[in-house]
C-alpha positions as CSV (number, residue, x, y, z in Angstrom):
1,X,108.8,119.2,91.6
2,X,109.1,118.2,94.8
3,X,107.0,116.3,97.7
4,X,106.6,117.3,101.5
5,X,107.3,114.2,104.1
6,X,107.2,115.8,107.5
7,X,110.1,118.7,107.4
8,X,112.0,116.8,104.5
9,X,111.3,118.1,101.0
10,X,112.3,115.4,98.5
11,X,112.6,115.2,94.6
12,X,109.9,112.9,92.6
13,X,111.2,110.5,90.6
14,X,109.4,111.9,87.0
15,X,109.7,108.5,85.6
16,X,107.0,107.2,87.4
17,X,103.6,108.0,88.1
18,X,103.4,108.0,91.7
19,X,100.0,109.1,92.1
20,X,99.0,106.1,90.4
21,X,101.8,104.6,92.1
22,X,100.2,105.2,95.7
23,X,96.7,104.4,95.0
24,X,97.8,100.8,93.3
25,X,99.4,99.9,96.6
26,X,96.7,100.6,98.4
27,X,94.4,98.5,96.7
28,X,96.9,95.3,97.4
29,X,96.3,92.8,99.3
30,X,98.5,92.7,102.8
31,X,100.1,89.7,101.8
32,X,101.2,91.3,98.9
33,X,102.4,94.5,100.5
34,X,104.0,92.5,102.9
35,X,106.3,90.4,100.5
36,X,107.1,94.3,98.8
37,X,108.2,95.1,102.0
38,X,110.5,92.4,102.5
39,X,111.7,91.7,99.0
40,X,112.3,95.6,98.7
41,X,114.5,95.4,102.1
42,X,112.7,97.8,104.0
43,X,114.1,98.4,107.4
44,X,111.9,96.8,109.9
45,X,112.0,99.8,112.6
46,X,109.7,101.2,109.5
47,X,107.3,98.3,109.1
48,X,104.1,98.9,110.7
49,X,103.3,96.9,114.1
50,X,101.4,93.7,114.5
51,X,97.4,94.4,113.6
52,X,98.6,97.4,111.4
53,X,95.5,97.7,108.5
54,X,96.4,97.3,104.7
55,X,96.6,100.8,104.3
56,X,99.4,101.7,107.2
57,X,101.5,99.2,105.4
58,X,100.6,100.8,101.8
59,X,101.8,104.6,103.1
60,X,104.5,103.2,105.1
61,X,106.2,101.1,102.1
62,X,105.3,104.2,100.1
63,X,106.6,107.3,102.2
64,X,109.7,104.6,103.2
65,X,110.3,104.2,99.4
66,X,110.1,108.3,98.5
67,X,112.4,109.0,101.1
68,X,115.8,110.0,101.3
69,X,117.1,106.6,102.8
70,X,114.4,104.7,100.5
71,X,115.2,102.6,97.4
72,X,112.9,104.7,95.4
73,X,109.9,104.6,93.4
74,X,111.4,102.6,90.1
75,X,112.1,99.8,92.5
76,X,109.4,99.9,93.6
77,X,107.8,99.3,90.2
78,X,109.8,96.7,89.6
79,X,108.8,94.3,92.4
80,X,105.2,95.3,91.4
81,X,105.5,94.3,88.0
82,X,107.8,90.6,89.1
83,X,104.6,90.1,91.9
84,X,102.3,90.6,88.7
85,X,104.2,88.2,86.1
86,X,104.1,85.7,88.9
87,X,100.0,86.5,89.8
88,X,99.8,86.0,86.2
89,X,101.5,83.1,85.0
90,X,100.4,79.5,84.3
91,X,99.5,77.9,88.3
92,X,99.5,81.7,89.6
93,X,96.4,83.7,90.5
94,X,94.8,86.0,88.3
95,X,95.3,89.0,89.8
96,X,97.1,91.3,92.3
97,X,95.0,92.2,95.0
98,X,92.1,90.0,95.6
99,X,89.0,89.3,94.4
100,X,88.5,93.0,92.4
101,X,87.9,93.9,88.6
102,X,88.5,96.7,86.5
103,X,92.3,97.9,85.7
104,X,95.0,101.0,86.1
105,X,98.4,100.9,84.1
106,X,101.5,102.3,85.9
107,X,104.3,103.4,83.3
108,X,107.9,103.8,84.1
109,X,111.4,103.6,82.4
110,X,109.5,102.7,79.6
111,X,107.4,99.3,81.3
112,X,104.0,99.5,81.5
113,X,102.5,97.1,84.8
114,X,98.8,97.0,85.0
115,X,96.8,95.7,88.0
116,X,93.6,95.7,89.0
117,X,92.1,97.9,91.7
118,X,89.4,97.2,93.7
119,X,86.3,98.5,92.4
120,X,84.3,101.3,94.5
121,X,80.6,100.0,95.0
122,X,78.2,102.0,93.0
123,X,76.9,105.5,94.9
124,X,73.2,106.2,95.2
125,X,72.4,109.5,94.4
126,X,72.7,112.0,97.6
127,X,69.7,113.4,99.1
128,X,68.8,116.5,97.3
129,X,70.1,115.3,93.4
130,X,73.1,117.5,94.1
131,X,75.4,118.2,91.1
132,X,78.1,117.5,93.7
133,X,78.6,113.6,94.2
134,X,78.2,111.8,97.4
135,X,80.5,111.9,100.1
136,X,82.5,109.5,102.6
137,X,84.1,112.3,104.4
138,X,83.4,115.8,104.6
139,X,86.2,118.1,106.5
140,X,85.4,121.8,107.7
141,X,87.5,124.4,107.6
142,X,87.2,128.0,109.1
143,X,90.2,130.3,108.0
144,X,92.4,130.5,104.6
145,X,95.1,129.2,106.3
146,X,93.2,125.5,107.0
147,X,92.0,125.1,103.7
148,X,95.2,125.8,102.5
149,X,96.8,123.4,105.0
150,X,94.1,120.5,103.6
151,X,95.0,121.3,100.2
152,X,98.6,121.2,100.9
153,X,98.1,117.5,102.6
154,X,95.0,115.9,100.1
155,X,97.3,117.0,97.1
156,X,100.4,115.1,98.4
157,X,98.8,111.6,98.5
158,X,96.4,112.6,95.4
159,X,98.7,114.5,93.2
160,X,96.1,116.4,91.9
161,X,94.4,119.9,93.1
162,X,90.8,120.2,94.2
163,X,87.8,120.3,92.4
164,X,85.9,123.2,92.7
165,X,82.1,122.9,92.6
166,X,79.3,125.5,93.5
167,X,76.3,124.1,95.3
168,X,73.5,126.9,96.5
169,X,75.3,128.8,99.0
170,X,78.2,126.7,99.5
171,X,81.6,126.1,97.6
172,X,82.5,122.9,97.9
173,X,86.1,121.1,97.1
174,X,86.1,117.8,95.8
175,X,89.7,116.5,96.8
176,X,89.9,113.2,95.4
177,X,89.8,109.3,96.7
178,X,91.6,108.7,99.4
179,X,92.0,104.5,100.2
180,X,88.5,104.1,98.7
181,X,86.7,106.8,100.8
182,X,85.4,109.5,98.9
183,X,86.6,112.8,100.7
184,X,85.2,116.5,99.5
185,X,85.9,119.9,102.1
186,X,83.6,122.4,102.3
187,X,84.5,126.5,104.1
188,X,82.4,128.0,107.6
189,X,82.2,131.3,108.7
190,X,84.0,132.0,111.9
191,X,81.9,130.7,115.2
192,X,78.5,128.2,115.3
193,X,75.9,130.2,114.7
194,X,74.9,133.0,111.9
195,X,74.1,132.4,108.4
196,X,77.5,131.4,107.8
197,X,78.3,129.4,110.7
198,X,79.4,126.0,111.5
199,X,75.7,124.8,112.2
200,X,74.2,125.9,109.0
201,X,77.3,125.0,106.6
202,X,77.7,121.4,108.1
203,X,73.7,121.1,108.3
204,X,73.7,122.3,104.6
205,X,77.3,120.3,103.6
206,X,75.6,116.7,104.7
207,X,72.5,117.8,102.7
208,X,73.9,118.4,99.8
209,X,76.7,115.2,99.7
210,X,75.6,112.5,102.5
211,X,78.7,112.0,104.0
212,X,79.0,109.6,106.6
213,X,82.1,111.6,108.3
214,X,82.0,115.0,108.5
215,X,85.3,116.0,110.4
216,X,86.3,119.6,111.3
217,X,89.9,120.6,110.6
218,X,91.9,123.5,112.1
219,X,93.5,125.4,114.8
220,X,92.7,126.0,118.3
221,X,94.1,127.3,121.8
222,X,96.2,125.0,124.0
223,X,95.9,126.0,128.1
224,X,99.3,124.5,128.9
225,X,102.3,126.2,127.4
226,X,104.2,124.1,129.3
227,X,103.1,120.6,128.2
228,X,101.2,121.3,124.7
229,X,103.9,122.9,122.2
230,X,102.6,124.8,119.4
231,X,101.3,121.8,116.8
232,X,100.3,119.1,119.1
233,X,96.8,118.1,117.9
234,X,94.0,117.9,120.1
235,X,91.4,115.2,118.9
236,X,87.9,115.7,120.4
237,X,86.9,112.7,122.8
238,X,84.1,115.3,124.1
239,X,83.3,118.7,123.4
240,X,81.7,121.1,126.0
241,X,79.8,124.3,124.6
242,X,80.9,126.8,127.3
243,X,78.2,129.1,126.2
244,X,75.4,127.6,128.1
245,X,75.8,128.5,131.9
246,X,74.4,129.2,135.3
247,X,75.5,132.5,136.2
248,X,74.3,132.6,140.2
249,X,75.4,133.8,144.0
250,X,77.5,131.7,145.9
251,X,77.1,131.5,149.9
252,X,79.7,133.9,150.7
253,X,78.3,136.1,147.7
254,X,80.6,135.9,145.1
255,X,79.7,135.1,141.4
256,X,79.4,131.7,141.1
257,X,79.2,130.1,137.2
258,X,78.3,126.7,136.4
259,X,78.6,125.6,133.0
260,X,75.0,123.7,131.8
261,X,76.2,122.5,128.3
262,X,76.1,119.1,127.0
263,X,79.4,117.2,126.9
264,X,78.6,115.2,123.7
265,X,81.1,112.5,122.7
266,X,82.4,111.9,119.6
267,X,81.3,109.5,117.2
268,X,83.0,106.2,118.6
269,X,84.1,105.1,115.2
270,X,86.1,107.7,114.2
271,X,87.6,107.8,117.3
272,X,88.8,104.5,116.9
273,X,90.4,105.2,113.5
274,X,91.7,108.2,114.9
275,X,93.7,106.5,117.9
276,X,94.4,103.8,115.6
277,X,95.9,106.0,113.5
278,X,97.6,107.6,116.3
279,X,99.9,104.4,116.1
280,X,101.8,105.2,113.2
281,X,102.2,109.0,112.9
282,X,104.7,110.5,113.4
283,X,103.9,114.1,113.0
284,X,103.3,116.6,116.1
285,X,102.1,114.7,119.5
286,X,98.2,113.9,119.4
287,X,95.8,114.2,122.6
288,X,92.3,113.1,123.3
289,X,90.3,114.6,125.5
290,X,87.6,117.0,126.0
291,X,87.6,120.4,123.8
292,X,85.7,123.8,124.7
293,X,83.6,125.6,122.4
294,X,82.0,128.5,121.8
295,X,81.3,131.9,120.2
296,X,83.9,133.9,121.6
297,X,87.2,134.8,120.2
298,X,89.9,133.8,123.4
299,X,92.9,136.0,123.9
300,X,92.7,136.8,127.6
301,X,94.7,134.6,130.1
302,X,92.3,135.1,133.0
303,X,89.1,134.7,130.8
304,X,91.0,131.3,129.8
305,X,91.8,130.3,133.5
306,X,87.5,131.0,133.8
307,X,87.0,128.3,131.4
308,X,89.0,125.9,132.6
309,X,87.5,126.0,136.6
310,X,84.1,125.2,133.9
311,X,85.8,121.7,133.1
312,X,89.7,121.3,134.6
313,X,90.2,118.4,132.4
314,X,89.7,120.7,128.9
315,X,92.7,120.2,126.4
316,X,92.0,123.5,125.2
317,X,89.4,125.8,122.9
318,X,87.9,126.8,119.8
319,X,84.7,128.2,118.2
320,X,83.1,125.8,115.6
321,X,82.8,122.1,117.3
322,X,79.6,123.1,118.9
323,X,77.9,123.7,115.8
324,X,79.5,120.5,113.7
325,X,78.1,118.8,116.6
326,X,74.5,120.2,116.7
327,X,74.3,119.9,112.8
328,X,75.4,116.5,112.6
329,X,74.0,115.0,115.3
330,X,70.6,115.9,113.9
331,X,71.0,114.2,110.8
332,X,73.1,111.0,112.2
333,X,75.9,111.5,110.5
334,X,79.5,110.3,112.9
335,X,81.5,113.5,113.6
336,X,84.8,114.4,115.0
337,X,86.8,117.6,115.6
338,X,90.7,118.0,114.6
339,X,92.4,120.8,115.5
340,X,96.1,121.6,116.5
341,X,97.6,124.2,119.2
342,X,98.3,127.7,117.7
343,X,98.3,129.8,120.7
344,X,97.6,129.8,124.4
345,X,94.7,132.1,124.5
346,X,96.7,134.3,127.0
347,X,97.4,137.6,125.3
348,X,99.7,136.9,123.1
349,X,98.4,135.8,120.4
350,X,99.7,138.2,117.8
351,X,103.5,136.9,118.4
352,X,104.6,134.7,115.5
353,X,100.7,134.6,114.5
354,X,100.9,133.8,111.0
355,X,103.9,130.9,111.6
356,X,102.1,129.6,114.2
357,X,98.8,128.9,112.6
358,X,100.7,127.9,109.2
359,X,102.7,125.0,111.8
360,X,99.1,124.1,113.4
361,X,96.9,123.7,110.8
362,X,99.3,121.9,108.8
363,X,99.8,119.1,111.6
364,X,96.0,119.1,111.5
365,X,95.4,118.6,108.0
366,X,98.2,116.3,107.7
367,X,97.0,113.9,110.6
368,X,93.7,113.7,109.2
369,X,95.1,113.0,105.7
370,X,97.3,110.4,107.8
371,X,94.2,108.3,109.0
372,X,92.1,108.3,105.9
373,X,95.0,107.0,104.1
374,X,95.3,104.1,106.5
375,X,91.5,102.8,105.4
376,X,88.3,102.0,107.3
377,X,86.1,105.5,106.3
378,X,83.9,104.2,104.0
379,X,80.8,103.3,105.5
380,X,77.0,102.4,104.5
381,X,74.5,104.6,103.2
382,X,71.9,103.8,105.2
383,X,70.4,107.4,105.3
384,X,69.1,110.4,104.6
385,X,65.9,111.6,106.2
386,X,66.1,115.6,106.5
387,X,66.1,116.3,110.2
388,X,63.3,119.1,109.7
């Protein structure tokens, strides 16, 4: 059995647990974490910067320890269970990680450590008494190959698949607990609108779970060959939906089109975790900027170069982001689209299709997975009112 880290594919140690492993570390304390880092001699090029949250320090020490140049997971243990002897002996504190009840045992070459995570506050029951349980983060997918992507990325931290549960309409995919916040995936039909579309199935998706994030995952089209290689991740600062427009006369008579859409920006919270994040990755390049959107399926070079005269600035294009936008604006929930370059929208779009999309939605998937490792995506439920 073997675990992905960027384009390394490394064994697992079978002695321990790491799933349990991971999510222990992430419910330490940064004190704690720090003294693993140090007593575990972890090359400080690795450590994260100054300011770095508890949970870049817990995937850092993690991924460092899993990886080929890393001392390994049953080390790792090791120093978990000396910090816990010392918590717990006579003039020590009581626990490992702060002021947090309840407990999760760890075994390994034969030692079992236990430690106490911190305890998730109680979850009110979502709006519509759902079978499904409430949500912290909801992502959107369009195609088979991002949900495969998220699958690919949720299971590596979780070590467990996703949970499958049917809700009117709508499949959902519960994918686990990722540094507290609760995250669950739900499928969209190509484009905004139509039964199907990204309007209804977000609309119907924070209905039915309440999330507080709802964060769409997936490819798009770059407009820069040049300076955006196939991967980079665009991260929507604003989106424009392109299908709105003036079409008119100018003075000399030509056509002239003005685009009449609403540049809606991003929830400013996410954004910030998403930059933050930004920090520490160190997958494909990340830009933020301003994303098109709209119905239309792009694979036309001069349709493309039509788009961009609409906004010069645009990182590039997709079809969903206008309906995730509408849908969760309208019932206040923060939103944010994710999507990674898979093509140029200039003709060519067949060439290396499949490897392409396979390389951008997995940079996607796995800088999304990156930043709700890191913490801070749990927020109050302080709604819902249905927007009708």
């Amino acid at each position: 059995m073997c675990f992905s880290i960027g384009k390394l594919l490394l064994p697992i140690e079978a002695a321990v647990d790491r799933t349990q492993l991971l999510n222990t570390l992430l419910n330490l304390v940064e004190e704690d974490l720090k003294y693993l880092a140090h007593a575990l001699e972890m090359p400080a090029s690795l450590k994260p910067g100054v300011g770095a949250s508890r949970g870049q320090w817990a995937m850092s020490l993690f991924e460092w320890a899993e990886s080929a140049t890393g001392c390994g997971f049953n080390k790792v243990l090791e120093e978990v269970q000396k910090l816990i002897a010392r918590r717990t002996a006579p003039g020590g504190s009581a626990s490992v990680g702060g002021n947090v009840t309840g407990s999760t045992t760890i075994t390994g070459n034969n030692n079992n450590v236990t430690t106490n995570p911190q305890q998730t506050a109680p979850r009110r029951p979502n709006a519509q008494g759902s079978a499904a349980s409430d949500a912290d983060v909801l992502l959107v997918t369009v195609t088979a190959v991002e949900t495969k992507a998220v699958f690919d990325a949720a299971r590596a931290l979780t070590g467990r698949e996703a949970r499958r549960v049917f809700e009117g309409n709508l499949t959902f995919y519960e994918l686990g607990n990722i540094c507290g916040a609760n995250t669950w995936l739900v499928r969209s039909e190509m484009g905004p609108g139509g039964p199907g579309g990204a309007l209804l199935t977000v609309s119907d998706g924070i209905r039915a779970l309440s999330p507080d994030a709802v964060i769409m995952v997936g490819i798009a089209f770059g407009v820069d060959q040049h300076k955006q290689p196939i991967g980079q991740v665009l991260v929507s600062r604003q989106i424009l939906d392109y299908e709105l427009q003036r079409v008119g006369t100018a003075a000399d008579g030509t056509e002239q089109i003005v685009a009449r859409g609403d540049r809606p920006q991003a929830s400013p919270r996410l954004l910030n975790r998403f930059r933050d994040g930004e920090i520490s990755w160190q997958g494909a390049p990340v830009d933020f900027g301003l994303v098109l959107s709209g119905a239309k399926l792009v694979d036309n070079k001069d349709y493309r170069e039509r788009l961009q005269a609409l906004e010069p600035e645009a990182l590039g294009g997709e079809m969903e982001g206008a309906g995730l936008y509408a849908a969760a604006t309208a019932w206040k929930a923060d939103w944010l689209l994710v999507k990674a370059v898979c093509d140029y929208a200039d003709g060519y779009k067949r060439e290396n299709k499949t490897q392409r999309q396979r390389l951008a939605a997995d940079s996607a998937a796995r800088f999304v997975m990156h930043v709700i490792a890191q913490g801070g995506l749990v927020g109050s439920k302080v709604k819902q009112l249905d927007p009708q």
